[in-house]
N, C-alpha and C positions, 0 to 999 in steps of 0.2 A: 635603606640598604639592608640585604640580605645578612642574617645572621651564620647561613648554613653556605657550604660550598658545594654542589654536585658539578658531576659533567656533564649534565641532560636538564634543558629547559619544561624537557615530562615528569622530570624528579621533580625541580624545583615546584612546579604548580601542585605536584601531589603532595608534597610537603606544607605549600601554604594550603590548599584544600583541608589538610586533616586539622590545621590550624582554628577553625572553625568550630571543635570539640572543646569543654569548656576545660578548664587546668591545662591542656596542651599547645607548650610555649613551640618556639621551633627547637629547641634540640630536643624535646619529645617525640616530634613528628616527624624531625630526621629517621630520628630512633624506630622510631612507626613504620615509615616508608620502608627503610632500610631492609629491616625484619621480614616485613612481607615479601622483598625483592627477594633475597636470600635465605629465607628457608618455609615460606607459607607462601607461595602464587594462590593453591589449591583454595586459601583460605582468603585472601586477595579477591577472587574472584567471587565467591560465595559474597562477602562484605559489599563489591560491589553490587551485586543482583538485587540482594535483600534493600540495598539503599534504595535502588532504585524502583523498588517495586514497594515497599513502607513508605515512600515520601509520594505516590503516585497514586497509591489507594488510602493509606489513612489520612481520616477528613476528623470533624468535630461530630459528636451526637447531637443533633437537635434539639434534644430533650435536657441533658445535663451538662451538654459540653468537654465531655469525656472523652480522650482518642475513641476510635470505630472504626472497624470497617464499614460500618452499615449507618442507614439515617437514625437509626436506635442501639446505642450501644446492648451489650448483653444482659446488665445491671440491668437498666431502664425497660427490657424487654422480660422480666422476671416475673410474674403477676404476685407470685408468692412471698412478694419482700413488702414491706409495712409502707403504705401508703400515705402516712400519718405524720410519718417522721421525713424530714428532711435535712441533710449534714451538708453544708457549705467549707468548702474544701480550696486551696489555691491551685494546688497540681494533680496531674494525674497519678503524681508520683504517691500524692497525701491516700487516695480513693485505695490503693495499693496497700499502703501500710497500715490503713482500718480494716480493708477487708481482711489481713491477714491474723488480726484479733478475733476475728470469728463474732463479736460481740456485739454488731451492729447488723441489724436488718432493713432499715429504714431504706431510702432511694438519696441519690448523690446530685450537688452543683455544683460545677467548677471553675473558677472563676481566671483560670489561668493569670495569674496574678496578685498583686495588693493595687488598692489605692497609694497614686506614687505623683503628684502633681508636676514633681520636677521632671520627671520622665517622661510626662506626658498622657498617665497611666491613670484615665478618671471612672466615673461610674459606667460611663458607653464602654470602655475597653473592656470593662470587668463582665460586659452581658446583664448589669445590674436588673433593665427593663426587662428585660427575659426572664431574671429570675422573679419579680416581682410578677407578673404573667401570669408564669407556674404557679406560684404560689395563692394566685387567686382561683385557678380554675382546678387546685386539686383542695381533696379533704385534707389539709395540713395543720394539723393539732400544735406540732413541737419543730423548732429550725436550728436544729445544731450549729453554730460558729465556731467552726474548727480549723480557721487561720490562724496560723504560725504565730509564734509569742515573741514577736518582732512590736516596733512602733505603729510600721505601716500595716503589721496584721492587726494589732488593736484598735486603729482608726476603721480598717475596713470593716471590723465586728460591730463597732462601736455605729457605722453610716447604716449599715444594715439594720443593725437591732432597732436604730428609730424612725426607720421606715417600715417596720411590722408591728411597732406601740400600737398604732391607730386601729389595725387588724385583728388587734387582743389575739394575736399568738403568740405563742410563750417561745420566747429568746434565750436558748440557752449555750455558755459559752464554755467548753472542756475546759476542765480542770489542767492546771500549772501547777508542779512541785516538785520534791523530793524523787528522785526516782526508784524505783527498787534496787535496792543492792547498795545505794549512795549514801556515801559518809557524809554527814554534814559539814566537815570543816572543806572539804572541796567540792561544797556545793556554791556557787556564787551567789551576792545578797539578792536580788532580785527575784530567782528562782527561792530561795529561801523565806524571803516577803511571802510569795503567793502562797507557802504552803504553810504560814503562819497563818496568813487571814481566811486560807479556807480550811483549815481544821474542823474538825468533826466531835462529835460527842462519841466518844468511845463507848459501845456494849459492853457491860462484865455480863 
């Protein structure tokens, strides 16, 4: 049974429609709907067009698995980025938030996901043969594992790394800890763990 009351069967489906966005319960979407009805159409309609025209052309890259418009995202089509390095990534959202460090040149994988067995979620969903592929037919020195510091990101790091042992190329997996700015006593123990056991030898 419906949570929300309108007078229009158009409302109601636009309301479960926006239902579909993640955190938006229905009186969100009420909320949502509402808004646009009374004082944003102009904006309503834009929202529409782009939906329909983002869900109609963008596909996957071939090459990294990356949103695209094209069969080679823009990254993948770079010649000038380090062909060497490779960083295994969950979202497109993660590719976004290294590139915006400036600090990584190497080329992207992405595996839209974790390993999640109960979900359903194994090495075929993740593109796993794809990336292993890749990584045979390029010069790949170094494979960043820069899934999420979750369980299911540590098993996914953890399946990967030992299916490139055999390959002798070097596994390596982003550093976990303290963040900058963060007080230790509201830092939580696990995060606190990791940045005990990778400590560094400090230069004077």
């Amino acid at each position: 049974m419906n949570k929300h009351i309108t007078f229009s069967p158009v409302i109601d489906h636009l309301i479960e429609c926006l239902r579909v966005l993640p955190g938006v319960g229905p009186k969100s979407a009420q909320r949502i709907a509402f808004h646009l009805l009374e004082r944003n159409r102009d904006g309503g309609f834009k929202l529409s067009d782009a939906l329909k025209e983002t869900m109609s052309v963008i596909k996957h890259c071939k090459s990294c698995r990356n949103f695209s418009e094209d069969d080679l995202c823009h990254l993948c089509n770079n010649p000038a980025r380090d062909n060497t390095l490779l960083c295994i990534v969950e979202t497109p959202a993660d590719v976004i938030a290294i590139e915006q460090t400036a600090g990584f040149r190497g080329y992207y994988f992405v595996l839209q996901g974790h390993l999640s067995p109960l979900d359903g979620i194994g090495p075929k969903e993740l593109g796993i043969d794809q990336l292993m592929a890749r990584i045979a037919s390029q010069p790949i020195k170094e494979v960043i594992l820069a899934t999420n510091s979750t369980i299911e990101g540590e098993v996914t790091a953890h399946h990967i790394a030992k299916l490139l042992k055999p390959l002798n190329i070097s596994a390596t997996r982003i550093a976990h800890g303290v963040p900058m700015g963060g007080e230790l006593e509201f830092v939580d123990s696990t995060t606190l763990m990791r940045a005990l056991s990778g400590r560094k030898v400090v230069e004077a």
